[in-house]
C-alpha positions in Angstrom: 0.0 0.0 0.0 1.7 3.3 -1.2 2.0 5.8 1.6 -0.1 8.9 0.3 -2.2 11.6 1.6 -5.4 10.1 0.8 -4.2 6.7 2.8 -3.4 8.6 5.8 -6.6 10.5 5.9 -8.2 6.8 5.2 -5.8 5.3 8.4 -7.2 8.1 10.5 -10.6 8.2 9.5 -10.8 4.4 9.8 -9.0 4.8 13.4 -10.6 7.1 15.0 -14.1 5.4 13.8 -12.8 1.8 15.9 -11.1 3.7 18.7 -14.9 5.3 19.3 -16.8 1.9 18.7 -14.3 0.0 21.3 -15.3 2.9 23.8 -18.7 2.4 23.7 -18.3 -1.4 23.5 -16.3 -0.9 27.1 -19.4 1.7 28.8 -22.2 -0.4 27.3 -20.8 -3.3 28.8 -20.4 -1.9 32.1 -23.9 -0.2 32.0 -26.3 -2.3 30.4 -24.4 -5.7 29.8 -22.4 -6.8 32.9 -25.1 -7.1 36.0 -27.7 -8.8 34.1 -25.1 -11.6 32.8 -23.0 -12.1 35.7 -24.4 -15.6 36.1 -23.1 -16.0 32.6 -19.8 -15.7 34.2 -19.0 -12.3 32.8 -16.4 -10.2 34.9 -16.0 -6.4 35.8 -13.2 -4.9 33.0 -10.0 -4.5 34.5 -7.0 -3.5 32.8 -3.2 -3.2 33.4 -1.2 -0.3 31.7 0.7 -3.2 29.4 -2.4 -4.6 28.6 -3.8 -1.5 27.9 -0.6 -0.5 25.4 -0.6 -4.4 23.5 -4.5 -3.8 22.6 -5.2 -0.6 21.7 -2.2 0.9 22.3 -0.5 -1.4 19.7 -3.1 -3.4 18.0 -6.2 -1.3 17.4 -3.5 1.2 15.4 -2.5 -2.1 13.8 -5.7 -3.4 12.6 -6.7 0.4 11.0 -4.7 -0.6 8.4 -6.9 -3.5 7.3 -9.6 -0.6 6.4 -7.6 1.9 4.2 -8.8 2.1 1.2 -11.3 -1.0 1.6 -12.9 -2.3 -1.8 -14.1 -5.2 -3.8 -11.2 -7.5 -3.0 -12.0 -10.9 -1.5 -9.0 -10.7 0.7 -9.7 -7.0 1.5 -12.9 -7.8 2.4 -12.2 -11.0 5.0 -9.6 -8.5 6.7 -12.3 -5.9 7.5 -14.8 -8.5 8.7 -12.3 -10.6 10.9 -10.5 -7.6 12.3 -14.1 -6.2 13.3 -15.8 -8.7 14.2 -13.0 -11.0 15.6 -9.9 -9.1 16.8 -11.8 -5.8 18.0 -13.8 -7.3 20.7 -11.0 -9.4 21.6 -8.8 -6.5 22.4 -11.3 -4.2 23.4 -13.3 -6.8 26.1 -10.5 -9.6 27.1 -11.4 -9.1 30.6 -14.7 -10.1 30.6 -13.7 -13.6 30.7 -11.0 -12.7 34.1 -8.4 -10.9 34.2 -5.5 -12.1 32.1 -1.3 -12.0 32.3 0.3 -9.7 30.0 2.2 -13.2 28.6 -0.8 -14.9 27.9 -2.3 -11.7 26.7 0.5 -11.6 23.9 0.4 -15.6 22.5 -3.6 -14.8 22.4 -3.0 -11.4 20.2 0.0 -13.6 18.0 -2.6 -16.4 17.4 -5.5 -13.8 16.8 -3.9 -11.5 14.2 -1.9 -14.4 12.4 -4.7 -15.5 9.9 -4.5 -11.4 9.1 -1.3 -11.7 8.3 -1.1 -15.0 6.1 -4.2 -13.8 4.5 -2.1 -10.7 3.6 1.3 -12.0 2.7 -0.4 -14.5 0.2 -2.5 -11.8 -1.4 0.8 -9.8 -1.9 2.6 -13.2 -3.7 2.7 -13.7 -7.5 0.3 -15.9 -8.1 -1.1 -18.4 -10.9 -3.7 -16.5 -12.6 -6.4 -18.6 -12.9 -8.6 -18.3 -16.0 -12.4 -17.5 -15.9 -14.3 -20.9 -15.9 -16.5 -20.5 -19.2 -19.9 -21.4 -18.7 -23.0 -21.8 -21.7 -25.7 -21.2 -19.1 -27.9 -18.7 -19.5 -27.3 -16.5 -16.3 -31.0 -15.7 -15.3 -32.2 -19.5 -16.4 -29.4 -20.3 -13.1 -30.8 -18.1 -11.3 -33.9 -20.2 -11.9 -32.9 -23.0 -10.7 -31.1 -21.2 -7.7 -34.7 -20.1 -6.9 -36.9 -23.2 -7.3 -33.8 -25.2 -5.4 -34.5 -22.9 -2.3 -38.6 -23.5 -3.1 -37.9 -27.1 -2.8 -36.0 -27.1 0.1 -38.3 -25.2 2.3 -41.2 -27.5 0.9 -39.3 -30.4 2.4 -39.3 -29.1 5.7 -42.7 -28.6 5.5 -43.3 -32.7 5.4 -41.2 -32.9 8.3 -42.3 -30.0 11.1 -41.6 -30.0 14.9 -44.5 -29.9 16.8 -43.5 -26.4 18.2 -43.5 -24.9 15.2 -45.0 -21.1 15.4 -44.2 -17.3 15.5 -44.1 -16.8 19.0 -40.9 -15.5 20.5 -40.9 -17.0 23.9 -41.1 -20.3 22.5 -38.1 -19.8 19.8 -35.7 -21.7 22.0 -37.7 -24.6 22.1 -38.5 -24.7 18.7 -34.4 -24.6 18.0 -33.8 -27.4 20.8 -36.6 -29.9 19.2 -35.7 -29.5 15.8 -31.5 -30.2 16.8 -32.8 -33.1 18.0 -35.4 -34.1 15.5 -32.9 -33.6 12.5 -29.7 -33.9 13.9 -27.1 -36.2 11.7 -29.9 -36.5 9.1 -29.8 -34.6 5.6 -32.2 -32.3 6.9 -30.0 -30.9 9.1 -27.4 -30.2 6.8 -29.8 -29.1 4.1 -30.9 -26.6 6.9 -27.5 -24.9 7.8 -26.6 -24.7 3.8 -29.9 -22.6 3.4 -29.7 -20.5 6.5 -25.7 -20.0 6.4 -25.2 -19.2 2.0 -28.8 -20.1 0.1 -30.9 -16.9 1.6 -28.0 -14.6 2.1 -27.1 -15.4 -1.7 -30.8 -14.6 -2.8 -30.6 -11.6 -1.0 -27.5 -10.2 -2.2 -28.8 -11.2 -6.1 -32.0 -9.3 -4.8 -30.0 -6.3 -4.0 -27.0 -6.4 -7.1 -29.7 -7.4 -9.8 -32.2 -4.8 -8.5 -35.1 -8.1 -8.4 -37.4 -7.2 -5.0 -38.5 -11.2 -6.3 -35.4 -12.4 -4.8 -35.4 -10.1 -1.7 -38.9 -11.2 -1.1 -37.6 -14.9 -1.4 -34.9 -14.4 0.6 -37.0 -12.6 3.6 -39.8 -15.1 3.2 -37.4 -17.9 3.8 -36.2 -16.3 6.6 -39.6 -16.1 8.5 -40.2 -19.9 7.4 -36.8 -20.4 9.5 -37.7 -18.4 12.5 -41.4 -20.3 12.4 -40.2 -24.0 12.3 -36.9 -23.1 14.4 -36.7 -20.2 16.1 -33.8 -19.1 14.2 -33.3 -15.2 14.2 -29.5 -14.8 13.0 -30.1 -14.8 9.4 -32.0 -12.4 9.3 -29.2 -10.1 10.0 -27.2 -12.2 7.2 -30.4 -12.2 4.7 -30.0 -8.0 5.7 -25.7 -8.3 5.4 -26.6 -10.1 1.6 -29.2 -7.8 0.4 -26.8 -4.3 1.8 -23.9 -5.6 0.3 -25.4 -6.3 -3.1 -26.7 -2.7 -3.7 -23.4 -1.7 -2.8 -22.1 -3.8 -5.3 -24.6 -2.2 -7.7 -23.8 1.4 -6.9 -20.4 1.0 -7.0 -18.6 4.4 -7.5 -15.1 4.1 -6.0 -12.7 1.7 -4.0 -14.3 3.4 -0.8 -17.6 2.5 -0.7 -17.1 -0.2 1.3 -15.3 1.8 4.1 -17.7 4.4 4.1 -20.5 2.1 4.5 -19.2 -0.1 7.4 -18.3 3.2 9.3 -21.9 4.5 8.7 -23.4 1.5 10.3 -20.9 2.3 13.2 -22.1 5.5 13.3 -25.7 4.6 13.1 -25.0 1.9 16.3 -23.7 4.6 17.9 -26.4 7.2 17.3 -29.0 4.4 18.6 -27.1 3.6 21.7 -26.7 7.6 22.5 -30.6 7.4 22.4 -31.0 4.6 24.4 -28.8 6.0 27.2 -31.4 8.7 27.9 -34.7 6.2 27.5 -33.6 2.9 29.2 -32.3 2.4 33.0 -30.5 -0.7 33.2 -31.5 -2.3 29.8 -31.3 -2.0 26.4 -32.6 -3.8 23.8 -29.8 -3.2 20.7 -27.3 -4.1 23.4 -28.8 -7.3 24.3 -29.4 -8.3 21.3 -26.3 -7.1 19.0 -23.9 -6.0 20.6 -23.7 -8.4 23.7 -24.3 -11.7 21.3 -21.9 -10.1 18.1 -19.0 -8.8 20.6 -19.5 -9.2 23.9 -20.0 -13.0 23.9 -17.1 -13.1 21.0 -14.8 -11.8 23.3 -16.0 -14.2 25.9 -15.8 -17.2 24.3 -12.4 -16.1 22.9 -10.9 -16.2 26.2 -12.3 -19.3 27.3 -10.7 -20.8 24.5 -7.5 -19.2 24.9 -7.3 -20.2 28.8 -8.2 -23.7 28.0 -5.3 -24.0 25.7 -2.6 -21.8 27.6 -3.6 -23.2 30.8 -2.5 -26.9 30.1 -4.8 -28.5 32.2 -6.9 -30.5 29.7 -6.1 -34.2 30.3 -4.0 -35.7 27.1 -3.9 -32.0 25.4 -0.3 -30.9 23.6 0.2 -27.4 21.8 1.9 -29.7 18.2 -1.6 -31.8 18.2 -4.5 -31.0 20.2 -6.5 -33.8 21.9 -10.2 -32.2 22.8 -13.1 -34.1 20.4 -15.7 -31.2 20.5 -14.1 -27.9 21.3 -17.4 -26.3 21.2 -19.2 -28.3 23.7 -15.9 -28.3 26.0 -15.7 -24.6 26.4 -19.8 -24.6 26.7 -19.8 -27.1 29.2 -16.6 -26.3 30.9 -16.8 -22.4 31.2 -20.8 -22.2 31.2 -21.8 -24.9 32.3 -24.2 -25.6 29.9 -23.0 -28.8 28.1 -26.3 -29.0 25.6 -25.2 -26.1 23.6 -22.2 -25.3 21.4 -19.7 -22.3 22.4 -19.0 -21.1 19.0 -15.8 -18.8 18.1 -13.6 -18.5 15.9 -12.8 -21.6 13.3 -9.3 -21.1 13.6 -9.2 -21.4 17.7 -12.0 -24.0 17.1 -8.9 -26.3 15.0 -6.3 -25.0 17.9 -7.8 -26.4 21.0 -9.0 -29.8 19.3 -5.8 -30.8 16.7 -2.9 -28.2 17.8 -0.7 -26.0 15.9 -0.2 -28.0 12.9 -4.3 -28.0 12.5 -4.2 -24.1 13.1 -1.6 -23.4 10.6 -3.3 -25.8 7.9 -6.3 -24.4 9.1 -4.6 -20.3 8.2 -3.4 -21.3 5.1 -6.3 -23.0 3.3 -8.6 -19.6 4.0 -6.1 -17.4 2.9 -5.7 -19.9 -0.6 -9.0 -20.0 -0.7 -9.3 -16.1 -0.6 -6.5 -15.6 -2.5 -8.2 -18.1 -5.6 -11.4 -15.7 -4.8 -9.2 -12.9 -6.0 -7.5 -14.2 -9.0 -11.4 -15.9 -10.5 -12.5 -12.2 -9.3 -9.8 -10.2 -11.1 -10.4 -12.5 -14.5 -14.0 -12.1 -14.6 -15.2 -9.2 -12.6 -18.1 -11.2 -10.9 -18.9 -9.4 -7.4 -20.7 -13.3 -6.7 -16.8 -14.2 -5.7 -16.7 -10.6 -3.1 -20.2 -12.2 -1.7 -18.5 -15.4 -0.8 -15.4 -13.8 0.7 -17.9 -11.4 2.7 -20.1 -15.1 4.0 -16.8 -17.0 4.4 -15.4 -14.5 6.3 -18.3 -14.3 8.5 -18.7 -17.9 9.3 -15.0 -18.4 10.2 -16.2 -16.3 12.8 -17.8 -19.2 14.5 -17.5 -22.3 12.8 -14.3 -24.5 11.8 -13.3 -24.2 7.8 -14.8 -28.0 6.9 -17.9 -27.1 8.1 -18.1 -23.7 6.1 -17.1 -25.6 3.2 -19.1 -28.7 3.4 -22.1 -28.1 6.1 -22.9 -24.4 4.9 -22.6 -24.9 1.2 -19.6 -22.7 0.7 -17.7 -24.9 -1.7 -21.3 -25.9 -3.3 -21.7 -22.1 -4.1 -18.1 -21.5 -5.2 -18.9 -24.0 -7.7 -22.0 -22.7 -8.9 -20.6 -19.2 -8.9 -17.9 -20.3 -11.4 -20.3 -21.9 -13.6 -22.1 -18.8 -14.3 -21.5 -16.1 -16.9 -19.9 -13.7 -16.7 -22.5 -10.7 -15.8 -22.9 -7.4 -18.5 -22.9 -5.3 -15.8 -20.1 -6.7 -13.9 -16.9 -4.7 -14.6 -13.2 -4.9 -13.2 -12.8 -2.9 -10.4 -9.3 -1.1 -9.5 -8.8 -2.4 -6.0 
């Protein structure tokens, strides 16, 4: 990146922007988040001066960079989202899971920005340039079959309802508890992650690129069809993250569109939780349900995982290889005492704590190949469908480990049908 007037502007503007968002992250956790979930085993924030210099003292200048000049590059893209959504709370909240050493505090920040790092050194290496896969399909007659795919999935549900199924919100957790366990190891349940994790957030962002309110409608309709037969609510914030980042893809004017809009949001978050500060006493609803489930609990889980593996207590564990079977349901029922549900973080502490180094650094390099074959099929064809799947992977490596992404949640399925298509008329090159 060439050091220029315009970058530094962009470093600043991108700094200052996380330097306000990890402020209000720290005072709406100690107003509205911390009392109500102390039996979640949250802790009061407490920091030392050395902690306070390694994270954003040293890494929150760090990270900034990861946002200069942000724009349709698959790479680009996973930096932004893992950095915000991974590394940010992290840094910003490590002490809601106890206080930590200043030693352990600097193998969890090595491990955490590493996959930043690879991602970025491979990006940077000459690569093979892969040729656009040619394709005789007829784009919209895809599209089609895209469509009456998804139709036919939810139809198969529909033989095979739990008994709970309904709208009502206090119920949703039971709905999600009896369908795991009605569908659980059967196709059902992985037809049901593909289409909640990469079919409806793909509809929506075609909705939004291709300007068709037929797709959004498909893609919000399948959504409420979700939420009624299993109380899922998530992807509706991914059908929302689809359908936003296709007309952005559509408006496309400049390599900063995508900075500008991700620090809007911020500043929208921020405007909402200024007005809720002077409405609410003790509790507020975007807190409980964004921010404390998007950051708070990242950075929770985060250092559960990281003292499970730097405390070397787990019974036939080693750093080269690993040794816990279900490093989900070990934290959950370890750290929450809740052994039923799955403490989801990061894929690439997910691979740590169960096969070891060697399975994290496999684990680092296939994303960033994989990212880095999104960006040469992206620079030969100029399809924004490769950006999409950057934006969803990176998002998912967020809480699940990279065979599941691939396999479970359709990824690869979509890569492939992404490459099939044609290439798009309105699709053009963009100078990233």
């Amino acid at each position: 990146m060439r050091i220029s007037l315009t970058n530094i502007k962009d470093y600043f503007f991108s700094l200052f922007h996380l330097g306000v968002f990890a402020a209000i992250l720290i005072i709406v956790y100690e107003r509205f988040i911390y009392l109500p979930n102390r039996s979640w085993g949250m802790k009061p924030l407490e920091y030392t001066e050395i902690n306070l210099l390694l994270t954003l003292g040293i890494v929150l200048p760090t990270i900034s960079l990861f946002f200069v000049r942000l724009g349709f590059k698959p790479t680009r893209i996973f930096s932004a989202v893992y950095s915000f959504v991974v590394v940010l709370p992290y840094i910003t909240l490590n002490g809601v899971s106890g206080v930590i050493s200043s030693s352990e505090l600097l193998i969890s920040i090595f491990l955490l920005l590493t996959p930043l790092f690879l991602v970025t050194l491979i990006a940077n290496i000459s690569f093979i340039r892969l040729p656009a896969i040619r394709s005789n399909l007829r784009e919209s007659w895809s599209h089609y079959l895209f469509i009456v795919f998804t139709i036919i999935g939810l139809s198969i549900f529909m033989l095979n309802p739990p008994s709970a199924a309904g709208f009502s919100f206090l119920d949703s957790y039971a709905r999600r508890f009896e369908v795991r366990d009605l569908y659980e190891g059967s196709l059902y349940a992985y037809l049901m992650v593909a289409m909640l994790n990469t079919v409806l957030p793909y509809i929506g962002f075609l909705g939004g690129y291709l300007n068709r309110k037929f797709y959004i409608a498909i893609a919000v309709l399948g959504c409420l069809f979700f939420y009624w037969l299993a109380g899922n609510k998530a992807q509706f914030l991914w059908a929302v993250v689809g359908i936003s980042f296709g007309i952005i893809c559509r408006n496309q004017s400049s390599t900063k569109n995508l900075q500008q809009f991700l620090f809007l949001a911020v500043r929208l978050i921020i405007l909402i939780l200024i007005i809720e500060f002077f409405i609410f006493d003790g509790y507020s609803p975007i807190s409980d349900f964004f921010l404390r489930r998007m950051f708070v609990l990242s950075a929770q889980t985060q250092g559960y995982y990281y003292d499970a593996i730097l405390s070397n207590q787990i019974a036939g564990w080693t750093p080269f290889l690993g040794g816990v079977e279900n490093g989900p349901f070990y934290i959950s029922e370890t750290y929450f005492n809740r052994p039923e549900v799955r403490a989801n973080t990061s894929g690439f502490l997910h691979i740590f704590l169960e096969r070891g180094i060697f399975g994290y650094i496999f684990t680092v390099t296939l994303a960033a190949l994989f990212l880095r074959i999104l960006d040469s099929l992206f620079a030969r064809s100029g399809k924004m469908d490769y950006c999409f799947l950057a934006l969803i992977f990176s998002f998912l490596i967020t809480e699940q480990k990279i065979t599941i992404i691939f396999v479970s949640s359709g990824v690869f399925a979509l890569f492939l049908f992404v490459s099939l298509l044609p290439r798009r008329l309105q699709s053009r090159t963009i100078k990233t």
